[in-house]
C-alpha positions as CSV (number, residue, x, y, z in Angstrom):
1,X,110.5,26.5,53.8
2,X,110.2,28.7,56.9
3,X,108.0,31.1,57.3
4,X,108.2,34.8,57.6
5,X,109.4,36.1,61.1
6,X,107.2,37.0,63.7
7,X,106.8,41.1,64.2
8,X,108.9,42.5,67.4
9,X,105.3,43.7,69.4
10,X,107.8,46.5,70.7
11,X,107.4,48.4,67.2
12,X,103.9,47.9,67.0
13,X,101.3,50.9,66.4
14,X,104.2,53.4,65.9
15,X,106.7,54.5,63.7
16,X,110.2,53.7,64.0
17,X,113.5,54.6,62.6
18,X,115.6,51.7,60.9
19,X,117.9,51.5,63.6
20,X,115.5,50.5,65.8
21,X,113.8,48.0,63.7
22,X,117.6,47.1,63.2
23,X,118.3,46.8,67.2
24,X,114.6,44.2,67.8
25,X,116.1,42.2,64.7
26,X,114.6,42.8,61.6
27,X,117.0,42.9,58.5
28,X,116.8,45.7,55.6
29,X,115.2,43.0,53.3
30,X,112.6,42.4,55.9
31,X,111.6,46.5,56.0
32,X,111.3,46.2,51.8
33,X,108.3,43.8,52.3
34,X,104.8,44.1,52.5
35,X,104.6,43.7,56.3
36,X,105.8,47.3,56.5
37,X,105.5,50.6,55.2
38,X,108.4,53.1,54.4
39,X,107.0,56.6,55.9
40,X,109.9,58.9,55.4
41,X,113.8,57.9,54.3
42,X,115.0,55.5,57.6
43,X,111.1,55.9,59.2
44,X,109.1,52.9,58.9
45,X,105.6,51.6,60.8
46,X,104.0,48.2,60.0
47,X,101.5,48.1,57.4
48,X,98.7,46.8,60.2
49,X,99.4,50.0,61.9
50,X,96.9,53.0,61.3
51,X,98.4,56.0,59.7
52,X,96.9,58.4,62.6
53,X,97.9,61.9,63.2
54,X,99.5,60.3,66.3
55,X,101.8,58.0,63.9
56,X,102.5,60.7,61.6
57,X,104.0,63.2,63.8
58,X,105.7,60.5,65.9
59,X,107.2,59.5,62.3
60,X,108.6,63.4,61.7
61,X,109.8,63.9,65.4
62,X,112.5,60.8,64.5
63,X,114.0,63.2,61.9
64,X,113.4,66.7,63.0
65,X,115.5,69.0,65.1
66,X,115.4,67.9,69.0
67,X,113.5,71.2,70.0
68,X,111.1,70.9,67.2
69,X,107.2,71.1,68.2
70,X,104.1,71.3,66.8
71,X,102.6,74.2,65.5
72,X,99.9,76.4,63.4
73,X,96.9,74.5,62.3
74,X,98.2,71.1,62.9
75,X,99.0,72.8,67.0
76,X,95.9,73.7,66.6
77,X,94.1,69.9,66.1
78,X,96.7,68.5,68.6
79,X,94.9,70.5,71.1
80,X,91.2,69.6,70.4
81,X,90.2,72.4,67.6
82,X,89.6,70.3,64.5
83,X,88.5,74.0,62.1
84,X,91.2,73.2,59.6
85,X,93.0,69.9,58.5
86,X,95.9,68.9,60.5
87,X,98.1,68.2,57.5
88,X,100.4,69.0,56.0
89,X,102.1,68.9,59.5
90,X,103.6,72.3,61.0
91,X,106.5,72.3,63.4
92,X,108.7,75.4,64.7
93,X,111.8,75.3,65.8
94,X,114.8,77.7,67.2
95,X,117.4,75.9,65.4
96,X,118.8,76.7,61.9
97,X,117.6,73.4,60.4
98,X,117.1,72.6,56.6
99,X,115.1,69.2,57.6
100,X,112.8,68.6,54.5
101,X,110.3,66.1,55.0
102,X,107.3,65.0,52.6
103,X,104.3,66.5,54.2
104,X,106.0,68.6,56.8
105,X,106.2,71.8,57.4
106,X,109.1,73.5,59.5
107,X,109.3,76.7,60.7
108,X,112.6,78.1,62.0
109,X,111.6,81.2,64.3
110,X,114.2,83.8,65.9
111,X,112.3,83.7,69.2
112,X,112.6,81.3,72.1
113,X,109.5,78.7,72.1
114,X,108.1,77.6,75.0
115,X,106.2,74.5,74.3
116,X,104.0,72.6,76.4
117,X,103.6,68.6,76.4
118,X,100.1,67.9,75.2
119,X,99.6,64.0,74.8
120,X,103.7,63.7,75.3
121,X,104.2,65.9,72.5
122,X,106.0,69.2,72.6
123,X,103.1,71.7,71.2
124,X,103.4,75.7,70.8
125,X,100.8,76.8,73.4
126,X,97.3,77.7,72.3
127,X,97.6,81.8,73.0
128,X,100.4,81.4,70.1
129,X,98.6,78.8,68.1
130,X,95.8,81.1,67.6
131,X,98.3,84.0,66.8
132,X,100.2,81.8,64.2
133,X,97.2,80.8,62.7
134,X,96.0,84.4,62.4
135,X,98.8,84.2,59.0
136,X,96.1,82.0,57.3
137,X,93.0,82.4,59.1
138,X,90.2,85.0,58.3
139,X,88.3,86.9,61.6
140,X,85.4,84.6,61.3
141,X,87.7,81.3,61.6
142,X,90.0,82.9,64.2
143,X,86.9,84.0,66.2
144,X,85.3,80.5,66.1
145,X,89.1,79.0,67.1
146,X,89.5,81.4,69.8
147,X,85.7,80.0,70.8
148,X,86.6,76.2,71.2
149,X,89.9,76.5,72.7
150,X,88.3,78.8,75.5
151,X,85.7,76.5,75.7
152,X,88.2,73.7,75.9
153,X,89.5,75.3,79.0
154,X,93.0,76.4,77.3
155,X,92.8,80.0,77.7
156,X,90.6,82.7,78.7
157,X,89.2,85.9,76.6
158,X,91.2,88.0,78.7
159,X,94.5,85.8,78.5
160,X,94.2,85.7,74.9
161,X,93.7,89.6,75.1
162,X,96.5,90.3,76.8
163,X,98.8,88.3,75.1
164,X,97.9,89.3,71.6
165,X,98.7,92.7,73.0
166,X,102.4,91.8,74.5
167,X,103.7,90.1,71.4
168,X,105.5,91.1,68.3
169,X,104.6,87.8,65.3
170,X,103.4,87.3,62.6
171,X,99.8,87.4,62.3
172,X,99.1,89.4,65.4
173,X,97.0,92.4,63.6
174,X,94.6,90.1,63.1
175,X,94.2,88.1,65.8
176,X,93.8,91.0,68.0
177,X,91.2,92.1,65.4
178,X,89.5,88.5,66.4
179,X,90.6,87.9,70.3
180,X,87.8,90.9,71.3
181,X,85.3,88.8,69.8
182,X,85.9,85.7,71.6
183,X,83.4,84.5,74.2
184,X,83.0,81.8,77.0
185,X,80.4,79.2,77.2
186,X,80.3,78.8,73.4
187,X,79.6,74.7,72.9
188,X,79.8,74.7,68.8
189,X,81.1,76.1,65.7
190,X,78.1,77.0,64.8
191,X,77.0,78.4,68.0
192,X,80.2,81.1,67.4
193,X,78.8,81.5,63.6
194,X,74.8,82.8,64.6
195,X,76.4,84.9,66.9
196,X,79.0,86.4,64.7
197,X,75.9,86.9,61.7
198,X,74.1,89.1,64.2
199,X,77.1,90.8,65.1
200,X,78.1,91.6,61.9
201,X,74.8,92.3,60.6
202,X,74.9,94.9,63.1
203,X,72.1,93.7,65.5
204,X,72.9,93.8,69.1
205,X,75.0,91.0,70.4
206,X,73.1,88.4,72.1
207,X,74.5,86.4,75.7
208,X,75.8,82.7,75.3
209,X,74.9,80.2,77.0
210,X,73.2,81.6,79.9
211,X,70.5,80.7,82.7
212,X,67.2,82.2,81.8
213,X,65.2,82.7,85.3
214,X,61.4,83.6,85.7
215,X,59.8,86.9,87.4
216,X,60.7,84.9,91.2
217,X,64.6,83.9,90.3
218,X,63.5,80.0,90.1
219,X,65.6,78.2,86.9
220,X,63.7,77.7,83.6
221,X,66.0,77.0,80.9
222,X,69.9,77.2,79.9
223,X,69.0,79.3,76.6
224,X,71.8,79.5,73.8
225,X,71.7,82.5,72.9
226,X,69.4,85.1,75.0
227,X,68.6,88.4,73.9
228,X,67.7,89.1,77.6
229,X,66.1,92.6,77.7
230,X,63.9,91.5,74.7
231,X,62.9,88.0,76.5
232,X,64.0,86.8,72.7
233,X,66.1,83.1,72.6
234,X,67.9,82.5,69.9
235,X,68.8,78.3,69.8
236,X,70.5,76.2,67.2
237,X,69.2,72.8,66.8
238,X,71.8,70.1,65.7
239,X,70.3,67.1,66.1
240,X,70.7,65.1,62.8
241,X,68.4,62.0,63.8
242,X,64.9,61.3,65.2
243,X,64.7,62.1,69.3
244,X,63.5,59.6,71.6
245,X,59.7,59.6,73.4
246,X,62.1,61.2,76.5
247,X,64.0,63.7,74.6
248,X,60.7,65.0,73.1
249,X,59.4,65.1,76.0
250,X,62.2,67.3,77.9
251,X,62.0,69.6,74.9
252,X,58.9,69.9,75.1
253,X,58.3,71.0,78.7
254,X,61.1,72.8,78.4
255,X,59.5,75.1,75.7
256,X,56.4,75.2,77.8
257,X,58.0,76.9,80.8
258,X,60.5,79.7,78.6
259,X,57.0,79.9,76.5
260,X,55.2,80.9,80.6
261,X,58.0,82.9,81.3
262,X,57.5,85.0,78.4
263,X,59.9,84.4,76.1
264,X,59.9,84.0,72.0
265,X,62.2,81.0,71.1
266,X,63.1,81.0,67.7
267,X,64.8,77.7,66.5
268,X,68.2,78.0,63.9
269,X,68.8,74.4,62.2
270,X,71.1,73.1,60.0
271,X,68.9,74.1,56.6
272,X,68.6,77.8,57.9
273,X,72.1,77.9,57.7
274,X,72.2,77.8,54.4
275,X,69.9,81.1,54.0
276,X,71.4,83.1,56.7
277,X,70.1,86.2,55.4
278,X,66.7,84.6,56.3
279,X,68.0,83.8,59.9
280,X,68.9,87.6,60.4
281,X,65.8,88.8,59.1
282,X,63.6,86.1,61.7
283,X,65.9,87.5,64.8
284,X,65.4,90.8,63.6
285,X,61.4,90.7,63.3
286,X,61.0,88.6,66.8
287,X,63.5,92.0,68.6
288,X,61.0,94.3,66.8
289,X,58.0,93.0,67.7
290,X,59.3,93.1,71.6
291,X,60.3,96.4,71.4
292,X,63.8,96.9,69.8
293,X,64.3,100.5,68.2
294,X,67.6,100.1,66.5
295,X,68.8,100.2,63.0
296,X,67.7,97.4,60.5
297,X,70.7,94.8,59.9
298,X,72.9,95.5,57.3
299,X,73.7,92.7,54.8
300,X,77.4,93.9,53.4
301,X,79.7,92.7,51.3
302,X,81.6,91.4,53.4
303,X,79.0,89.8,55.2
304,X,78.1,87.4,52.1
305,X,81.5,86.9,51.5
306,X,82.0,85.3,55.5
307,X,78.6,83.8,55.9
308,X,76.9,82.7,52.7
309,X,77.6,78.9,51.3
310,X,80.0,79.4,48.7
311,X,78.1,76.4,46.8
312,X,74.8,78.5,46.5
């Protein structure tokens, strides 16, 4: 008895409509067996190919309108900010299309989109993403996206300014609540989150990512966040394992020559996010003690509700 038929390579790691399986040779019978896997109604992939993002949307672009592209939160991983699960998969388009797909989201808007290929795929830009995911998003989240995709090099504070002022969508009030928050240089999540806490808590808002310079101008350290008049650095460690002897070492040094300089370091891990009251109350103290006269942070509401673990 023969065995089964060998698998067109053509078709591998991708999804493909019937027709094509059809056109390399493969018979209705053969897309029923286990070699393959049934994605959406006429959309198939072989079962040894990974269900990635990348298949998936590949998989929906068979069926959906010609002009559809990707949008919202699932835009918004496409283009390197991974804040909110990709799925289920958002795609706008200008047509009047009643396309329903398992685990796809369309979106049929009145205005002309302008997408951009990222990775070959037609993708709302990231100005818009942001805006779009402003109908889901809270400030905090919409401050940290606005973070990584100006830290990703896709937009600027001031584009994303501007634009939020020029347009007329949905979610807009509260992105350009967010957009005036958003900051260069910020290299994590949680880097955007300590300096949001301070914010909010009312203390004065700290630099990112800055060079800190001794009394003759000569380079001592690239501090996180530098509360510069008060010679104050506030750092978040997130190193999950053991350092090397070298890495020690550079951290070590390094904290001898900000320590010469004059400056109080005071190190935010992953455990003091999860008392962050605690964390405003240690920044607070070290800007007292070298001479800050302001008011005392204030803890709202609101506050707790954006920055306390909801598990505690």
């Amino acid at each position: 008895m023969p065995g089964p038929t060998s698998l067109p390579p053509a078709l591998a790691g991708r999804a493909f409509t019937t027709q094509q399986a059809k056109a390399h040779g493969l018979t209705d019978q053969e897309l029923r067996g286990k070699r393959f896997v049934r994605i959406h109604r006429g959309v198939h992939r072989y079962a040894s190919t990974a269900p990635t993002l990348d298949v998936q949307i590949q998989a929906a672009r068979l069926l959906l309108p010609h002009d559809a592209a990707l949008s919202h939160f699932t835009a918004l991983w496409w283009h390197g900010v991974d804040l909110r699960s990709p799925a289920p998969l958002h795609f706008s388009t200008n047509t009047t299309s009643q396309t329903r797909l398992d685990g796809v989201v369309l979106h049929r808007r009145r205005g002309t989109l302008h997408p951009q290929l990222v990775n070959s795929v037609p993708t709302l830009g990231p100005d818009r993403t942001l805006v779009d995911c402003a109908t889901r998003l809270g400030l905090v989240d919409l401050v940290r996206a606005g973070d990584r995709l100006v830290r990703l090099g896709l937009t600027t504070p001031d584009v994303l300014a501007h634009y939020v002022m020029d347009v007329h969508l949905d979610g807009v009030v509260r992105a350009r609540r967010a957009t005036p928050l958003v900051r260069e240089r910020v290299d994590s999540v949680t880097e955007s989150d300590v300096r949001l806490m301070l914010m909010f808590a009312r203390l004065p808002e700290p630099e990112v990512n800055t060079q800190i310079l001794d009394q003759h101008g000569d380079f001592v350290a690239r501090g996180d966040l530098p509360y510069r008049k008060f010679k104050v650095l506030v750092e978040y460690d997130g190193w999950h394992h053991e350092r090397d002897a070298l890495q020690r070492q550079k951290d070590h040094l390094r904290r001898e020559r900000l320590d010469a300089a004059g400056w109080r370091v005071l190190v935010i891990t992953a455990a003091d996010m999860r008392q962050p009251v605690t964390v405003i109350r240690r920044v607070y103290e070290a800007l007292i003690a070298r001479g800050y006269t302001g008011p005392r942070p204030v803890i709202s509401d609101v506050w707790k509700k954006w920055f306390i673990p909801r598990d505690l």
